[in-house]
C-alpha positions in Angstrom: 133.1 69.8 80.0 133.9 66.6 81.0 135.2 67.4 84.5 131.9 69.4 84.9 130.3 65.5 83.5 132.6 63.6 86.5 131.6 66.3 89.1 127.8 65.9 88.1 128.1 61.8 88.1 129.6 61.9 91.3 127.3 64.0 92.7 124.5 61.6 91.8 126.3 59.1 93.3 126.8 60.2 96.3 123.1 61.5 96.7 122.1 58.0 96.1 124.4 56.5 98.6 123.4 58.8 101.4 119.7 59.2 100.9 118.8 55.8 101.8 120.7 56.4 105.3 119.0 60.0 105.3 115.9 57.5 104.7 116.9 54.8 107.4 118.4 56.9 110.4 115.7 60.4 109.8 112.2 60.1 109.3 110.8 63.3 108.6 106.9 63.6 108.8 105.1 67.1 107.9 101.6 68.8 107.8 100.0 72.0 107.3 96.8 72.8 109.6 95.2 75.9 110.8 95.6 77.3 114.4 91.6 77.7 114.3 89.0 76.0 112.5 86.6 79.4 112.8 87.7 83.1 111.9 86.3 86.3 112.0 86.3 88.7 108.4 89.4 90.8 109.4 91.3 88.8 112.4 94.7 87.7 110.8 94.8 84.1 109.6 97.3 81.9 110.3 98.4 78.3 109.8 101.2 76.3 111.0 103.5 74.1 109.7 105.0 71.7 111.1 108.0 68.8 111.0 109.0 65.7 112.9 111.9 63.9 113.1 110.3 60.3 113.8 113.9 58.6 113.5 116.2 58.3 115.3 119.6 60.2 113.8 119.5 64.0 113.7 118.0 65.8 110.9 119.1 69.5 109.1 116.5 70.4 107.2 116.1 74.4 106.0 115.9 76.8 108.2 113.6 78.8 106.5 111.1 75.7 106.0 110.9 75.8 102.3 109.6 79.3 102.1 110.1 80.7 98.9 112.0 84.0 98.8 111.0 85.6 95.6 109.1 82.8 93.8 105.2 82.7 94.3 104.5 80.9 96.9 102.7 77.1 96.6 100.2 77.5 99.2 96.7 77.9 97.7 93.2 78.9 98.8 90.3 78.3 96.7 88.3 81.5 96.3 90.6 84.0 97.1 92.9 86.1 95.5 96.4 86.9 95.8 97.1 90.1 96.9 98.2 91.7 94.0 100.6 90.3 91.2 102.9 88.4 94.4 104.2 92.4 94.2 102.7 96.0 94.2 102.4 97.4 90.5 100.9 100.9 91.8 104.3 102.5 90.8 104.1 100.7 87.2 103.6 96.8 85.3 106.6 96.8 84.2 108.7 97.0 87.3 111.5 94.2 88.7 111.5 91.8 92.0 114.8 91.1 93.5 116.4 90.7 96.7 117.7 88.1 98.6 117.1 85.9 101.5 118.7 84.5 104.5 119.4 80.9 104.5 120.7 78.2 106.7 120.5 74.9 107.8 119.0 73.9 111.3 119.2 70.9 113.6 116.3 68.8 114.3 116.7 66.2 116.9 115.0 62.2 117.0 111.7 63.4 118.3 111.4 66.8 118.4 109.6 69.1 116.2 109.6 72.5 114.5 106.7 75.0 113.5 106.7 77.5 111.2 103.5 79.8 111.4 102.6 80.9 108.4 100.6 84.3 108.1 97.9 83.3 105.4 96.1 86.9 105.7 99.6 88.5 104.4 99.2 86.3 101.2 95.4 86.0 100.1 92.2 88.9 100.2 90.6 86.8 103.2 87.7 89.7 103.3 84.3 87.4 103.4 82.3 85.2 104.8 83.5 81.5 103.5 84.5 78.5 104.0 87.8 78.1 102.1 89.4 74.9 101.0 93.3 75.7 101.6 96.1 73.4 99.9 99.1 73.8 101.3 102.8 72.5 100.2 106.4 73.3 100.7 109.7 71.2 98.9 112.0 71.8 102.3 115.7 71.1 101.7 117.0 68.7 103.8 121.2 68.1 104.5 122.7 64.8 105.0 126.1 66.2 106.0 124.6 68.4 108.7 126.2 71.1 106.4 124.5 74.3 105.0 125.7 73.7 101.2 122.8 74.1 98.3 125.4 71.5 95.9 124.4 69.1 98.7 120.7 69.5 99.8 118.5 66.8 99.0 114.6 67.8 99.2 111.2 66.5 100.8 107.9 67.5 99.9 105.1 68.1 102.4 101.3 68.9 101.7 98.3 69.2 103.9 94.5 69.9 102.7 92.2 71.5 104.9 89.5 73.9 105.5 89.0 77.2 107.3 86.0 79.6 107.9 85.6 82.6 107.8 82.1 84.1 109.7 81.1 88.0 110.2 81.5 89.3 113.8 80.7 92.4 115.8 83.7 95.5 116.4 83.6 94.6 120.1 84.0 90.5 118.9 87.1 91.2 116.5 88.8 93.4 119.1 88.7 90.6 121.6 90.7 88.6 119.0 93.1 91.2 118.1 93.4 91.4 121.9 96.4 88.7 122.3 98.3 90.4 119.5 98.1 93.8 120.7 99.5 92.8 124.2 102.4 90.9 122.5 103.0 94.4 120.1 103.0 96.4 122.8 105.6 94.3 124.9 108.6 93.5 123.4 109.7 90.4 125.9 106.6 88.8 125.7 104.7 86.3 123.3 105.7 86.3 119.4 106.2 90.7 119.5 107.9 90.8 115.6 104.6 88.6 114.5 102.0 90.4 116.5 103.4 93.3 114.6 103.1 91.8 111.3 99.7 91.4 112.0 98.7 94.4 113.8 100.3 96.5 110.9 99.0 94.1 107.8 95.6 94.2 108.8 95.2 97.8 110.0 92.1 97.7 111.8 90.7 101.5 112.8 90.4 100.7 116.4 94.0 100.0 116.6 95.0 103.5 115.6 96.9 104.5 118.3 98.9 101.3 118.6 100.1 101.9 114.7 100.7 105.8 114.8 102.7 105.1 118.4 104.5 102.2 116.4 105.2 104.6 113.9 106.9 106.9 116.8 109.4 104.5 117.6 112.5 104.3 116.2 113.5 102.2 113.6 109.6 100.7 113.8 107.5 103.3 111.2 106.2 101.5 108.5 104.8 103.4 106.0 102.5 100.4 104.5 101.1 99.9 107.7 99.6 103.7 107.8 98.6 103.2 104.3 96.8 100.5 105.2 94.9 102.3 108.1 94.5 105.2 105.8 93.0 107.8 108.1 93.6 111.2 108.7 95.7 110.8 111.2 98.0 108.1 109.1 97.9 110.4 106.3 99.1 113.1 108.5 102.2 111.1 109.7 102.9 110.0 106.3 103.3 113.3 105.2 105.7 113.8 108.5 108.0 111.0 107.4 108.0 112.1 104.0 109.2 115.2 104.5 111.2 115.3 107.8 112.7 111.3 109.0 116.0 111.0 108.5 116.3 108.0 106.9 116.3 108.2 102.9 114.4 104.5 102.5 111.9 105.7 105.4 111.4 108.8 103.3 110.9 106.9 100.2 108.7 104.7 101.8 106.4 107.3 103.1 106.5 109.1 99.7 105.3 106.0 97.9 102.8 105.5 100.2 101.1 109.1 100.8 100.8 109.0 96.8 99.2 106.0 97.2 96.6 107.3 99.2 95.5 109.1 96.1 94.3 112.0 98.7 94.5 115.3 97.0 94.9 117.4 99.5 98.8 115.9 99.6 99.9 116.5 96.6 101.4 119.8 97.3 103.6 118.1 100.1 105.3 115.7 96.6 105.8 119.1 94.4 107.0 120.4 98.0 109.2 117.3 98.2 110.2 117.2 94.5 111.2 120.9 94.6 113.7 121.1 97.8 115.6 117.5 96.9 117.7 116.7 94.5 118.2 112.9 95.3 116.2 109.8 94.9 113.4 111.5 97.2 112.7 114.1 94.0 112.0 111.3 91.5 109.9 109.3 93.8 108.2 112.5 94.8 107.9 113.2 90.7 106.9 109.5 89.8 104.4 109.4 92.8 102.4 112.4 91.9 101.1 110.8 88.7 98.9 108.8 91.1 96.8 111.8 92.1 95.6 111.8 88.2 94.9 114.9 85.9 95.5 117.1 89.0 99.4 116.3 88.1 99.4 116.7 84.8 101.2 120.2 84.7 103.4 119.8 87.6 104.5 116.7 85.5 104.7 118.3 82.4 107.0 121.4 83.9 109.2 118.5 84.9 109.6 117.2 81.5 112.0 120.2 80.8 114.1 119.4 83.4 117.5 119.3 82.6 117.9 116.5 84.8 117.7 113.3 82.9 116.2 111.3 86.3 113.6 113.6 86.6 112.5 114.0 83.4 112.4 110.0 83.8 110.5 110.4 86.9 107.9 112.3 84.9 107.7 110.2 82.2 106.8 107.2 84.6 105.0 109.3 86.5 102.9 110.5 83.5 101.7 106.7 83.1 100.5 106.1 86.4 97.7 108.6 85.6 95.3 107.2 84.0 94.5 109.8 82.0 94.0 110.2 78.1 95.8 113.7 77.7 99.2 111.9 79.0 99.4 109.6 75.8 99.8 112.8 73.5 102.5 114.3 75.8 104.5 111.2 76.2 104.1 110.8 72.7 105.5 114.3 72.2 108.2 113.1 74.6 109.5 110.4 72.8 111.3 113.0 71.0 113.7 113.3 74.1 117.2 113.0 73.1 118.1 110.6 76.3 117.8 106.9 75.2 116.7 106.4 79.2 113.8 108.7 78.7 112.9 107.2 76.0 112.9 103.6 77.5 110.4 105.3 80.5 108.5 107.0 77.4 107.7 103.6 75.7 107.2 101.6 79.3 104.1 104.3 79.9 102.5 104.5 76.6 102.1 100.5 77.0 100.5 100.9 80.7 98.1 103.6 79.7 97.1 101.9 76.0 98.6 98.3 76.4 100.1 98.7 73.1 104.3 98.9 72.2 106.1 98.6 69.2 108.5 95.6 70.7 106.8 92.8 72.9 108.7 93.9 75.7 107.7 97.8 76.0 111.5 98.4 77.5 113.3 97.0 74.9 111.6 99.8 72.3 115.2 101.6 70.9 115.3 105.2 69.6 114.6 105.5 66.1 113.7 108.1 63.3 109.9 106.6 62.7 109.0 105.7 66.4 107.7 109.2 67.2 105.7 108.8 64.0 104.2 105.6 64.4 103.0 106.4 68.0 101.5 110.1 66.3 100.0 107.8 63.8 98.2 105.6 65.9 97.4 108.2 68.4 95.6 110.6 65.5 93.4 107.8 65.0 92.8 106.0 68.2 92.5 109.3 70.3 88.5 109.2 71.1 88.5 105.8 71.0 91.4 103.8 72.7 90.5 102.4 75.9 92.9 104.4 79.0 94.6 102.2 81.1 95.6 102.1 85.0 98.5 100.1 86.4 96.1 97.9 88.0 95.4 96.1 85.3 98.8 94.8 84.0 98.9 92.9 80.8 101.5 92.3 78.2 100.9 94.5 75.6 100.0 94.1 72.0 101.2 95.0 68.8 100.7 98.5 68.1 100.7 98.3 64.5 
């Protein structure tokens, strides 16, 4: 305890004896502004950020510019929403973020600058005509030692507030400013290709069709998101190719997630299809994605619940609350009879997205017990005509269901 004490002290010392030369020998100056002051409704928005080194000793400063990794991001634009929860809850609320990111530290020279763009149509619903106040800020970490180390990074804060516009334009206008992007997609040595793609493939317009379905034909470069996005019959088509017939088992998953996502009936034979020749992770996401296609799922999920395979009876469970539907509450409740403590964990994470009620605050944390299939038959015998049917749209933490 008291060595961690010394190592602490000593760390504060020596941040205070080398800030102030970090403060004397590198000036670092900052802002945020847009590339454009004027935007047509569906042309990808970005906005740059940038840093000086007015001093004159190096600077190392983050590589990744402050960007957050998992965290929310701290850019914010007034009047428009976040796209989503910050992740996708179509496959349930109750679901976890994790991952890591690469990091690093990188060397700015007196005088010279970096810039960041920062694709703002990737973050926020950017879909009407406005004028939108943007407030921008990032906390970059900055390395006196020129070394990479997180014990050692010392931070700087930068904010920028600024306006952009967004105006309604003609097809034959908005291709004319998608025009720059698709020639850097489409060529590979020239311009800013990966971020051309981004954009390109996040906002999906239909008269760039053939540019996504020919992405999707090249190796290593299908996304299934993208054809989501463009959701046409043709994008539907392919997903159902990857689905069933790539090679990869993430690319497969992908384009299972996705297809089910389209909520296009006529697909979900390819997902019982799917479900019935795989026995791997591609059966349960096949399983779990058909409760998006609603009350047309309900027996195909149902005939699943008897597997003797506890995934996929889990994959049924979950699937069975992604379905909106008022005859899944009395089957999962019938359910929560299942012997398997896992099914049961699925069991109590669905009733709470299609009621937003759970015996426990936290839905998951429900254990097995002798009275829980009672309680729920309880409630359900008097709520049935009445209770309010939930989607996974609508996430909220759930109440009491006594």
């Amino acid at each position: 305890m008291q060595a961690a004490a010394r190592s602490t002290t000593l760390f504060a010392l020596l941040a205070g004896l080398l800030w102030p030369t970090f403060v004397r020998g590198q000036a670092l100056v900052g802002r945020f502004y847009p590339e454009k002051d004027t935007y047509l409704v569906g042309e990808p928005v970005f906005i740059d950020f940038e840093i000086t080194n007015t001093g004159d000793q190096p600077a190392w400063i983050d590589q990744r510019m402050g960007e957050p990794c998992i965290e929310p991001d701290t850019i914010e634009v007034e009047g428009a929403k976040h796209h989503g929860f910050g992740w996708d809850t179509s496959f349930g609320c109750f679901g976890g973020v994790g991952g890591s990111c690469p990091g690093g530290a990188m060397e700015l020279k007196p005088g010279a600058k970096h810039t960041a763009r920062i694709f703002l149509s990737a973050r926020f619903q950017l879909d009407h005509a406005a004028t939108y106040q943007v407030h921008a800020q990032r906390r970059v970490p900055v390395y006196p030692l020129g070394e990479w180390t997180p014990q050692t990074a010392l931070s700087k804060d930068f904010a920028s507030d600024f306006q952009i516009t967004l105006v309604q334009g003609s097809e034959e206008e908005l291709k004319a400013a998608f025009q720059p992007y698709v020639e850097d997609a489409s060529t590979p040595d020239q311009g800013d290709h990966w971020m051309a793609i981004w954009a390109v493939e996040e906002m999906a317009p239909p008269f760039l069709e053939d540019l996504i379905l020919k992405l999707a034909d090249t190796p290593n470069r299908a996304n299934p998101q993208a054809l989501l996005r463009l959701n046409t019959p043709r994008s539907k088509q392919k997903l159902a190719e990857l689905a069933e017939q790539s090679s990869g088992a993430a690319l497969q998953q992908g384009a299972i997630q996705a297809l089910a996502k389209t909520r296009d009936y006529t697909y979900l034979p390819v997902l019982i299809r799917i479900a019935g020749k795989s026995t791997d992770g591609n059966r349960d996401f096949a399983i779990q994605g058909a409760g998006l296609f609603g009350e047309d799922a309900i027996p195909f999920l149902v005939s699943m619940l008897s597997s003797p395979e506890v995934d996929a009876r889990v994959a049924a469970v979950r699937g069975l609350g992604l379905t909106r539907s008022r005859n899944a509450v009395s089957i999962l409740i019938g359910a929560l009879q299942d012997p398997n403590d896992e099914v049961h964990r699925a069991v109590t994470v669905s009733l709470a997205e299609l009621t937003h009620r759970s015996v426990t605050k936290e839905p998951r944390h429900e254990s097995a017990s002798p009275d829980q299939y009672s309680r729920w038959h309880s409630w359900w015998l008097e709520n049935e005509h009445t209770a309010q049917i939930y989607g996974t749209d609508s996430c909220v933490q759930p109440q009491s269901l006594d």
